[in-house]
N, C-alpha and C positions, 0 to 999 in steps of 0.2 A: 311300364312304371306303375309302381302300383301307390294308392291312394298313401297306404301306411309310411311308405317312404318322403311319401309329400311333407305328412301331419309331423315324422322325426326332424328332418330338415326345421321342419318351421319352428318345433318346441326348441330344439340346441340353437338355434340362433340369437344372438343378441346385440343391439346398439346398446355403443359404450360414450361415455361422454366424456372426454378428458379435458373438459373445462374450457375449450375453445370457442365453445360457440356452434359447433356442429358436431353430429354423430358419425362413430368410426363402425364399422359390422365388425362386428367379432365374429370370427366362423371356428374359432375352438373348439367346440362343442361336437361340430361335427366332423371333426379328428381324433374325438375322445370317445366316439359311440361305436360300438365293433356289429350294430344293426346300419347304422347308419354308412359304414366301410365296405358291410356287407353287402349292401344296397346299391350302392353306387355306379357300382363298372354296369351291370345289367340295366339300369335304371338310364342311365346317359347312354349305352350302347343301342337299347332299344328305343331311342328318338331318331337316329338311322341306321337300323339294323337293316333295313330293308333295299338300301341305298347301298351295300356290302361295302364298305370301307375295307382294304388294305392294310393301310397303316394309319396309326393315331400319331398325331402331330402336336404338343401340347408347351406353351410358351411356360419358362420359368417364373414364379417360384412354386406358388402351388399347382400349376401345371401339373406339376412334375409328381405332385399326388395322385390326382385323380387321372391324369393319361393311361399310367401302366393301368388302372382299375380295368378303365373302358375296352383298352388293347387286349387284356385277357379276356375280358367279357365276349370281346368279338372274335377271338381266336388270330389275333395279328398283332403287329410290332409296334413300337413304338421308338419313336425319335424327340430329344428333346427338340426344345425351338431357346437356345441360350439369347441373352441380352448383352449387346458388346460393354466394351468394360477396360479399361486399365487393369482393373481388379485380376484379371483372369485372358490373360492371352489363351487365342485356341489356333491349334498347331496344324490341324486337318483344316481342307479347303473347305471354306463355308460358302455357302449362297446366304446373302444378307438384306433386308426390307428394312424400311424407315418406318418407324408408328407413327402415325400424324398424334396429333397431341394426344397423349391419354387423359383418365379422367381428372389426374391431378396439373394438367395443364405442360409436361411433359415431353418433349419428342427422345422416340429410343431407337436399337434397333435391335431385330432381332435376327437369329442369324441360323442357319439347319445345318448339316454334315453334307455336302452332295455327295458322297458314294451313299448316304443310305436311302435316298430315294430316287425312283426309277419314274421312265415317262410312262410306265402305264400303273402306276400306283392309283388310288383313288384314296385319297389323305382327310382324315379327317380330323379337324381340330376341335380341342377339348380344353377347355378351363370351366374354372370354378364358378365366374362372373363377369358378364358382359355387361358394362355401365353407358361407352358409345361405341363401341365395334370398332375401335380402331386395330387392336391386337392382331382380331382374325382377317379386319381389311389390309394389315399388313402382309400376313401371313399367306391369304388370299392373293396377294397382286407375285408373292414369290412363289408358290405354287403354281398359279395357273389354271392350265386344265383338268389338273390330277386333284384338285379342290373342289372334295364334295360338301360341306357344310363345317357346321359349330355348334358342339354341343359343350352347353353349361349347367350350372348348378341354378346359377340365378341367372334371368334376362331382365336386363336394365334398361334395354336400348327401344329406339322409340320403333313402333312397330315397321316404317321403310324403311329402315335399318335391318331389321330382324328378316326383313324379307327379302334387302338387298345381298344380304352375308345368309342365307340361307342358316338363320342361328335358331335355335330351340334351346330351351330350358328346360328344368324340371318345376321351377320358379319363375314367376315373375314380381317387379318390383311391390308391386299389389299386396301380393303373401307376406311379406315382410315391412310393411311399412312398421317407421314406429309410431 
């Protein structure tokens, strides 16, 4: 990862206030910068490039951006991680995890394809922003062994966290305060 990519991240970012009382992150900015698109898959691939990941594993919504980046960057596949839903019945057998509350107080779940991962994969999940790991601890307890870490854009989570979930950023909450 290189410094340059750090300073982009942090110049597109912005807290928005939409009169509540607290600040929302805006990550727009860094879906509108084709340096910062270009950056990305290499930038989060190479926080475990060296740990060879398989396949990239990445929870909806923005997962589902930045996964494929990291999976080409590594030269391997990608599989969503969907969140169940009325919305959207799914017809292929899922293996499915419970999120313990996420950061807006939440329980979800999410859910993989089982024919696309195999027991000797080494999976590695990928989102945009970890706030308390519960995502990747989901994700985590339904993978298993074949769960090599988590890489983000931003790490939010308090450092036993980051080290229980084997998580890295490219960020930490630090670089972004407002």
């Amino acid at each position: 990862m290189t410094t340059d990519l750090r300073d982009l991240l942090k110049a597109a970012f912005r807290w928005t206030d939409p009169g509540e009382g607290y600040l929302v992150s805006n990550r727009s900015g860094w879906w509108r910068s084709p340096e910062i698109i270009a950056g990305l898959g290499d930038g989060l691939a190479d926080l475990f490039r060296a740990d060879r990941p398989t396949v990239v594993v990445s929870p909806e919504v923005t997962g589902f951006l930045v996964g494929p980046l990291v999976a080409r960057a590594l030269g391997v596949g990608f599989v969503e991680a969907y969140r169940a839903g009325a919305r959207r019945p799914i017809a292929e057998p899922m293996m499915w995890a419970e999120v313990p509350t996420d950061h807006r107080g939440e329980t979800q779940h999410l859910g993989v394809r089982r024919e696309l991962l195999n027991a000797d994969d080494r999976v590695l999940v990928v989102d945009d922003w970890a706030a308390t790991g519960s995502q990747s601890r989901a994700l985590r307890s339904l993978l298993g062994a074949t769960y090599v870490g988590t890489a983000v854009i931003v790490d939010e989570c308090p450092p036993a966290v980051a080290h229980e979930l084997t998580l890295r950023g490219l960020l930490t909450a630090a670089d972004i305060d407002p």
